[in-house]
Each structure stands twice: as C-alpha cells, then as structure tokens.
N, C-alpha and C positions, 0 to 999 in steps of 0.2 A: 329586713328592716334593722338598722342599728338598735342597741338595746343598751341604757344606762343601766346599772343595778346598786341600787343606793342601799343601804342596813345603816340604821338609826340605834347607838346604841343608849340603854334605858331612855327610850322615850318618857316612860310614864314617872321615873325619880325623878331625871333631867332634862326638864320643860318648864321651868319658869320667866325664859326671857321670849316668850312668842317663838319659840324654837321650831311650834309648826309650820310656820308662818314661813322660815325659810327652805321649811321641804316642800310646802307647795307650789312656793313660786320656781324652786327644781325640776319641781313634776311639770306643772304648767308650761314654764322654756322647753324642755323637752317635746312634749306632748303637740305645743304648735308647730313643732318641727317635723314630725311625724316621727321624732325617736320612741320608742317603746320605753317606758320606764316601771319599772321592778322593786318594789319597797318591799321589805323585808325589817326585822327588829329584832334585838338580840337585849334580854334582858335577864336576869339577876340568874344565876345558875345557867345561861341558857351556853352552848358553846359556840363559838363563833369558828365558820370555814373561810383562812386566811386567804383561797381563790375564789370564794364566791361573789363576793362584791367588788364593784368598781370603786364607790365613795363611799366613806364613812362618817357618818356624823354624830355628834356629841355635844349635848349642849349644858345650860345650868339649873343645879339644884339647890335647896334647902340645905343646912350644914346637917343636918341626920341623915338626909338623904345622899350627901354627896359620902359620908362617910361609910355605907351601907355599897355602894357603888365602889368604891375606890378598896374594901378588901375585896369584891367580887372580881374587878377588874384583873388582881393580882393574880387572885384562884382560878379562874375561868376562861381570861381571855390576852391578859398578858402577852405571851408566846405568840396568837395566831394576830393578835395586832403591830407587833412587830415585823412578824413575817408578810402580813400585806405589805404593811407601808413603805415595807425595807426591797417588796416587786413594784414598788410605782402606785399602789392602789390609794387615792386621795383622801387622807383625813384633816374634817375642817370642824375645830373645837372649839365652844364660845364657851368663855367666863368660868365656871365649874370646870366644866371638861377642858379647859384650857389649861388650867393648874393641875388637872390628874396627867396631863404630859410630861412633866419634870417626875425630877429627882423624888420631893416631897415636897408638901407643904405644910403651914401651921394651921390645927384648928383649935382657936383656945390653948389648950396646955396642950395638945398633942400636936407630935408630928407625924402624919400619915405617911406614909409611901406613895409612889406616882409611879407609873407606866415608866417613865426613865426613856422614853425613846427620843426627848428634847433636853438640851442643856439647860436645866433653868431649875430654879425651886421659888418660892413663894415662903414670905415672913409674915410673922405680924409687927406692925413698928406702930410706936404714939404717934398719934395722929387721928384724922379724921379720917373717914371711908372717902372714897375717892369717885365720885358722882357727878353727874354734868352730859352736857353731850360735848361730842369730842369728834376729829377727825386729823385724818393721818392721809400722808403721801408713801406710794408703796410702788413698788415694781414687779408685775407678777411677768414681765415681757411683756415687748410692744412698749415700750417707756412707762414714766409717771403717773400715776393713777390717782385720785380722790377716793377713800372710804369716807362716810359722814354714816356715828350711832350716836350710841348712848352707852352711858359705864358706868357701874356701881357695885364697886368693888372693894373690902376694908383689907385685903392681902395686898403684899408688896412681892411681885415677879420681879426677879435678876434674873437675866441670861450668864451662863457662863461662853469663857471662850468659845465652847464650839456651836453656842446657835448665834442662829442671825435672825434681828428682827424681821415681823411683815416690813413694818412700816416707821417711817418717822410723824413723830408728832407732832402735827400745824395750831390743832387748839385741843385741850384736855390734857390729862393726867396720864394716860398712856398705862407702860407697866408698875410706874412705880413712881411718879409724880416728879422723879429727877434727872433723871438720864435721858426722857427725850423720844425712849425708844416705845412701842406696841406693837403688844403679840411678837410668835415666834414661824419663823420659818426654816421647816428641815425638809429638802427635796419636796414631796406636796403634801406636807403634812401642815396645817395651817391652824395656829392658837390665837383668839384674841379677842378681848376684852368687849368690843365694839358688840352691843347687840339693841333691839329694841321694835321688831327683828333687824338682821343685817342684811339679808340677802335681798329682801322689798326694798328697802332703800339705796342696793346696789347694787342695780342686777348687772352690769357689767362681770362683778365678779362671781353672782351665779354661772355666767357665759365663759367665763374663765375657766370654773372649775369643773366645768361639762367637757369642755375640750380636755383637760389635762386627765379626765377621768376617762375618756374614749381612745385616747391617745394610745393608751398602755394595752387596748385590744386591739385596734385598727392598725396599729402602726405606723401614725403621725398623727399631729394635731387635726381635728377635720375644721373646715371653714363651715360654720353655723350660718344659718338662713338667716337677715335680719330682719326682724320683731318690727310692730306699731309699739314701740317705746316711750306715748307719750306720755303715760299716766306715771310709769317706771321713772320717767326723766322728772316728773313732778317732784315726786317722793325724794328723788336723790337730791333735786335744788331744792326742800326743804329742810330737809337734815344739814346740807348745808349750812343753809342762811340760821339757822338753830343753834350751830357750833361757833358761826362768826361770831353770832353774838355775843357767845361767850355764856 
C-alpha cells in the first residue's frame, strides 16, 4: 500500500488559522484512496529527520508564539529542513510559517531570522493589516488554477530576485497589497498567506500536493482516484463568490 508521511511542525504554537482543518482533509484524500497516511509532529526542542517525511506543514501563530518558534526553528531544525526540501520533500506554509521561510521578518522593533530557504523577508510599513478574502490564479501544472481564503496579515512580504510567486492576485491584498503577487514558490516548497482553512476550500490543491509528495518515493507523479467532490466543490464556489465580492 502507498504510504503519505506528513510531520506537522509546532502544531500546538502554530494553529491559529484552522490549520487542522487542512491536515485532515490530507488525511481524509488519502485515506479514501486507500493511501496509508502517517502524521508525526515535531515541536519545540524536538529534532526533525530530513528522510522521514514526505510533506511538511506549518502553519500560523500568535506573535510570542511565533517568536518562540522561529529561534527553535534556527536551533533545532534549520539544517534538516533545508536538507528535505532541498530532496523534493513538500513543504506548505500558511501566514506565520509563511514568513519564517525568508530571510527575516519584522516583529514590532525586532527583526527575527527566518529559515532563509525562500527569497523574501517581511516589513512592517503604515498602513492598515491587510484582511479580506482573497483569491489568486496560480500554476502548480496542468494550467491555471483558482485558490479562494482568507488573509489577515499587518506584515508586508517582498520576494527577492530568486523566488517566484505561488500565485497572481485576482481580488485581495496578496503579499504586500502592491505588487499583485501571493505567497512564494521554490521547487515544492509552498508559502501563502491564503488560509481560513485553505486546503477545505481547495481541495484540488490538497490533490496536488499528494502527488508532488508521493512523486519523490514512487518515481513519478501517480494518478489519484477521483473523489465524490461535491461538498469540496461547494466550499471552493463559496470562497469564491466571497472574494468576488470583494
């Protein structure tokens, strides 16, 4: 039996945007497919083994908490998250953990350090927090794609030269409310802003990142069994119609 193997890193800091919400509907895609799937977590001290998992997730915290997180990450797990994601191994990072992929970011008077494994850092600029639902057109393969969340976010993400956004912005604020762009993409490492959860409102790209995570064991992308999608297709045409509005 094929086998996912997912490690959630600090579940219990970085879980305020329904972040379980997008492990279960991982486990669930899986599990009707008759994949085996394997949750593991790795949290504050704990060490992380950069072959054991397939995908990696990360999501958002409180700003103590994300700062608590963000020296652990440096101390503890830096190195062997490099080393996954630098073998193929998929990491998908919302909002908090979105910003520990750069360089650094601002918190109040400080600037933290960041994982550094994306080009990008995070300001703070006057202005308002950057809140709304939102949706973006993205290309994960296979053409153009619809995300439709939610964003509430008072940091401002730049990409430098070498990353490339997920996505372009159709309605919301995106990285930085000017440039157009959301979230970052390096090889399948995936940052963005978009949560509320994200993965129930599109599970397309749950199915995406199932493939790109099995890919790297099996030896090619594998063709997934298709799903009774119609409660999933509801969720995604409301978030939608949510974003149209504006």
């Amino acid at each position: 039996m094929t086998e996912l193997r997912l490690c959630a890193l600090y579940p219990e800091q970085m879980n305020i945007y329904a972040d379980r919400g997008n492990i279960l509907l991982l486990r669930r895609r899986c599990e009707w497919r008759g994949i085996e799937f394997t949750y593991a977590a790795a949290g504050p001290g704990d060490d992380l083994d950069p072959g054991g998992h397939d995908l990696l997730y990360m999501g958002g915290g409180q700003d103590r908490d994300q700062r608590l997180v963000a020296a652990d990450l440096l101390q503890t797990k830096r190195d062997a998250i490099a080393e996954a994601t630098g073998d193929g191994v998929v990491l998908l990072a919302v909002c908090g953990g979105y910003q520990l992929l750069g360089h650094a970011y601002e918190l109040g008077d400080q600037r933290i350090e960041g994982l550094g494994i994306a080009d990008l850092e995070t300001v703070r600029e006057p202005g308002p927090r950057l809140i709304g639902n939102v949706e973006i057109e993205v290309d994960l393969g296979g053409g153009p794609r619809r995300l439709a969340g939610f964003e509430n976010h008072g940091g401002r993400t730049y990409l430098g030269p070498e990353a490339e956004p997920l996505g372009r912005v159709i309605r919301g604020f995106g990285n930085n409310g000017t440039d157009g762009h959301e979230g970052v993409r390096v090889r399948n490492v995936i940052g963005t802003y978009l949560h509320g959860p994200l993965l129930p409102k599109n599970a397309w790209l749950a199915d995406r990142l199932i493939q790109l995570a099995l890919a790297r064991r099996v030896g090619a992308e594998p063709e997934l069994e298709p799903l009774d999608d119609e409660l999933e297709t509801a969720a995604h045409e409301s978030a939608h119609a949510a974003a149209m509005r504006g």
